[in-house]
C-alpha positions, 0 to 999 in steps of 0.5 A: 570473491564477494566478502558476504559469502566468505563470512558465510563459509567461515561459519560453515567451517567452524560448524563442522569439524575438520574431518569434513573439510577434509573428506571434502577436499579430497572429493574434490580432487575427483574431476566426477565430483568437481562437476557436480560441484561446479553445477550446483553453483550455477543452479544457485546462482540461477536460483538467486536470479529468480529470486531478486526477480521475484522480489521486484515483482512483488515490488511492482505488484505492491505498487499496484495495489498501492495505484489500486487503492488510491483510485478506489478511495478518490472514486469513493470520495467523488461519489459521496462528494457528487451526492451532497449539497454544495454547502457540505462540498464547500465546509469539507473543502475548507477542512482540507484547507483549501481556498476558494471562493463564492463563485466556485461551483460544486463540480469544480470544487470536487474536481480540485479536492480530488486533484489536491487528494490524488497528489497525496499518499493512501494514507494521508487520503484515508486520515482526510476522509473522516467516517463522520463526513463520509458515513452517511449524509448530513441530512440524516443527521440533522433528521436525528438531532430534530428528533433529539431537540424536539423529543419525536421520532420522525417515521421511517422512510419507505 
């Protein structure tokens, strides 16, 4: 018998006083009662199936999520990547210590960051992608500091 289930009905034992226990035991001296003893035990054992075979898909479900969200980030990461300049492409890269040299194009670059970034965790790729890097792109910001420096503001963009 499972030593885990025996501690768990010693605990019972010492909750009730021995007048139930033995009321107990005399029901289950009638062969009516012992049967509906015997059927609420394999009620809890299909009970206990059902809920370890709950919890793995709940597990299998958690690990999709997990799938989910990283595709989600990485495609994030191609569309800000594909929109900026090779330069921006390049500087990112070399945050992300990677090697790479002058003929390295910006297609292929993207492609090995996000090779490099689909090998990591979701949080890791969340902690790489900085909100400055990926908020809006550098063009605006170097619009702000010519405002900046120059003491102008630039007109709006229709």
């Amino acid at each position: 018998m499972n030593p885990e289930l025996l501690i768990d009905i010693a605990r019972l034992i010492r909750k009730y006083p021995p007048e139930v226990w033995e009321d107990l035991t005399d029901l289950l001296h009638r062969p009516e009662l012992r049967e509906r003893v015997l059927y609420l035990a394999r009620e809890m054992s299909k009970l206990s199936h059902q809920a370890r075979a709950g919890l793995e898909r709940n597990a299998a479900r958690a690990e999709d999520d997990i799938v989910f969200r990283r595709a989600l980030l990485l495609d994030q990461i191609r569309t800000d990547l594909e929109t900026r300049r090779g330069s921006e492409v390049r500087d990112y890269a070399r945050s992300l210590g990677m090697g790479f040299d002058k003929s390295t194009t910006k297609e292929v670059l993207i492609s090995r960051i996000l090779k490099m970034l689909a090998a990591k965790d979701v949080e890791e790729i969340e902690r790489v992608r900085t909100p400055t890097l990926f908020s809006r792109p550098v063009r605006e910001d170097y619009e702000r500091w010519g405002e900046l420096i120059m003491g102008k503001k630039t007109k709006p963009k229709r």
